[in-house]
Structure formats: structure tokens, C-alpha cells
C-alpha beads as a LAMMPS data file, in Angstrom:
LAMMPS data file: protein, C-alpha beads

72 atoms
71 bonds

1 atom types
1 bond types

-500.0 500.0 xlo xhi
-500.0 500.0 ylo yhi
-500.0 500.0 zlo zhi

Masses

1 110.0

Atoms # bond

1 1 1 -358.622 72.800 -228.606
2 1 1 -358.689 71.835 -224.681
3 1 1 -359.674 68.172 -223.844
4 1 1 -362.597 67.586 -221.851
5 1 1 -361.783 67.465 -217.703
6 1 1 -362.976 65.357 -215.494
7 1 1 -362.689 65.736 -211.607
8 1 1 -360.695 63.235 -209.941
9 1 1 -360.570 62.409 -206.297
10 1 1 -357.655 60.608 -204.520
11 1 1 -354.664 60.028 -201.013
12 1 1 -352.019 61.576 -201.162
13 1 1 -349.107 61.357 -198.539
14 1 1 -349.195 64.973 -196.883
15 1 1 -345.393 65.349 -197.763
16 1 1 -346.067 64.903 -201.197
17 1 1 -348.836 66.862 -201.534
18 1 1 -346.378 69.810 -199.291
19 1 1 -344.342 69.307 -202.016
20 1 1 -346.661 69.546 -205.381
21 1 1 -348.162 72.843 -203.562
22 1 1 -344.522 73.697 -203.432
23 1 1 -343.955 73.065 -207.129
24 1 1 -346.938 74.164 -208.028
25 1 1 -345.985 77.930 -206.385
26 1 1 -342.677 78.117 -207.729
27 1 1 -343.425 77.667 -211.251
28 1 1 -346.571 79.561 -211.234
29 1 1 -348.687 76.637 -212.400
30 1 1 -351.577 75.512 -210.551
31 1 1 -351.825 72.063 -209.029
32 1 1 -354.114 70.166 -211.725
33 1 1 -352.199 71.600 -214.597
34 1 1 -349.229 69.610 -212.619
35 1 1 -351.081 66.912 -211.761
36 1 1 -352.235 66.595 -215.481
37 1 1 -348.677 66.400 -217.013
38 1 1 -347.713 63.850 -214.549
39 1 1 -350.207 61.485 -214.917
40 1 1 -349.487 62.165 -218.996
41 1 1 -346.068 61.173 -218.313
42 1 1 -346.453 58.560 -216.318
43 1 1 -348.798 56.811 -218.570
44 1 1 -346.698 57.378 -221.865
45 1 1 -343.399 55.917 -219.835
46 1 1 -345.171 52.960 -218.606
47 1 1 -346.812 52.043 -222.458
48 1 1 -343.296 52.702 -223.764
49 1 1 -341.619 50.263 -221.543
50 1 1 -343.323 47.142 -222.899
51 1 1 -342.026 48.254 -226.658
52 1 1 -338.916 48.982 -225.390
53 1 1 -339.133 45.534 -223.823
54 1 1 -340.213 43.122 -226.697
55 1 1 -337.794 44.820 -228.951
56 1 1 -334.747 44.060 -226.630
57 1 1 -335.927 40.598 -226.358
58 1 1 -336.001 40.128 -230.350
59 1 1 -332.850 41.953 -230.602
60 1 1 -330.956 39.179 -228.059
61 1 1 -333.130 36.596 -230.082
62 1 1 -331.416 37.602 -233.480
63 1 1 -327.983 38.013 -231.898
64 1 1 -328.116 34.912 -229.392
65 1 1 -325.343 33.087 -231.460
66 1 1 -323.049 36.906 -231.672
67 1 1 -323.636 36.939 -227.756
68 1 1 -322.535 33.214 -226.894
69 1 1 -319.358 34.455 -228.773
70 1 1 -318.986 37.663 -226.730
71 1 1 -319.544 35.728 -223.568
72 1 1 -316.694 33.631 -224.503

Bonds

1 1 1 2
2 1 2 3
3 1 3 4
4 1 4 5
5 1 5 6
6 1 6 7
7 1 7 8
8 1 8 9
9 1 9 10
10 1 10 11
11 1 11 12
12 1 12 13
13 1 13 14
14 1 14 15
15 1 15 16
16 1 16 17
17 1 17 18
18 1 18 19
19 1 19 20
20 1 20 21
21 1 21 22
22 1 22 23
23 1 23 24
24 1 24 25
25 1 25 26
26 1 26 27
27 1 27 28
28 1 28 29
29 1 29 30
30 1 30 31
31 1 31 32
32 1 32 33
33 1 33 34
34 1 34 35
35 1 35 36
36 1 36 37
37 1 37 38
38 1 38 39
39 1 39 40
40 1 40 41
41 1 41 42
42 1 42 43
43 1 43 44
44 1 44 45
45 1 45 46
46 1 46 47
47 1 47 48
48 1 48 49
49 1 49 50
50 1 50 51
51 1 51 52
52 1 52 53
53 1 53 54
54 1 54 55
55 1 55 56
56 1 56 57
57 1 57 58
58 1 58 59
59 1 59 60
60 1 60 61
61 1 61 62
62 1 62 63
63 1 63 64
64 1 64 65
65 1 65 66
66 1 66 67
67 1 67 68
68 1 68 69
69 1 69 70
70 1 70 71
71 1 71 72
């Protein structure tokens, strides 16, 4: 089943757009199929990183005394 698209409009420095029509050439995929995957990625990374983030910070929480040992 294929999601809905919308069209998008947007800047782009010229050499990065050089270099997506570049991409986009050599792996026989056109530009918004790229474009889609790397906003997909880009989003996914970026709500990972605050999970990543909080679970760090519990994990130092639970081991501050194992640390202050370490450290010593």
C-alpha cells in the first residue's frame, strides 16, 4: 500500500542538489524517491536520539556511586 504524497517545495545549495542528481543517476532512483528516504531517516535518527539520551542519563543515575569509584 503506497502512502499518500504530498508536493514539497524548498533551497537547496546548487552543490548539493549537483550531487543528489548525481546519486539519484547512479543508482537509478529518481530524486523524490531519494529525497523521501532521507527525510525518513533523518526524522527516525533525530526521535531516537532523545531515547538514547534519557536512557544514558538514568543509566549514570543508577551507577553514579560505581562511577565515583572508577574515577578514583
Amino acid at each position: 500500500m503506497r502512502m499518500a504524497a504530498i508536493k514539497i517545495s524548498s533551497k537547496v545549495e546548487k552543490e548539493h542538489w549537483q550531487a543528489l542528481q548525481e546519486l539519484a543517476k547512479e543508482s537509478h532512483q529518481s530524486i523524490a524517491g531519494l529525497l523521501t528516504e532521507a527525510i525518513s531517516d533523518f526524522v527516525r535518527k533525530r526521535r531516537l536520539r532523545p531515547v538514547v539520551l534519557d536512557h544514558l542519563e538514568d543509566s549514570m543515575s543508577e551507577n553514579e556511586e560505581l562511577g565515583k569509584r572508577l574515577a578514583e
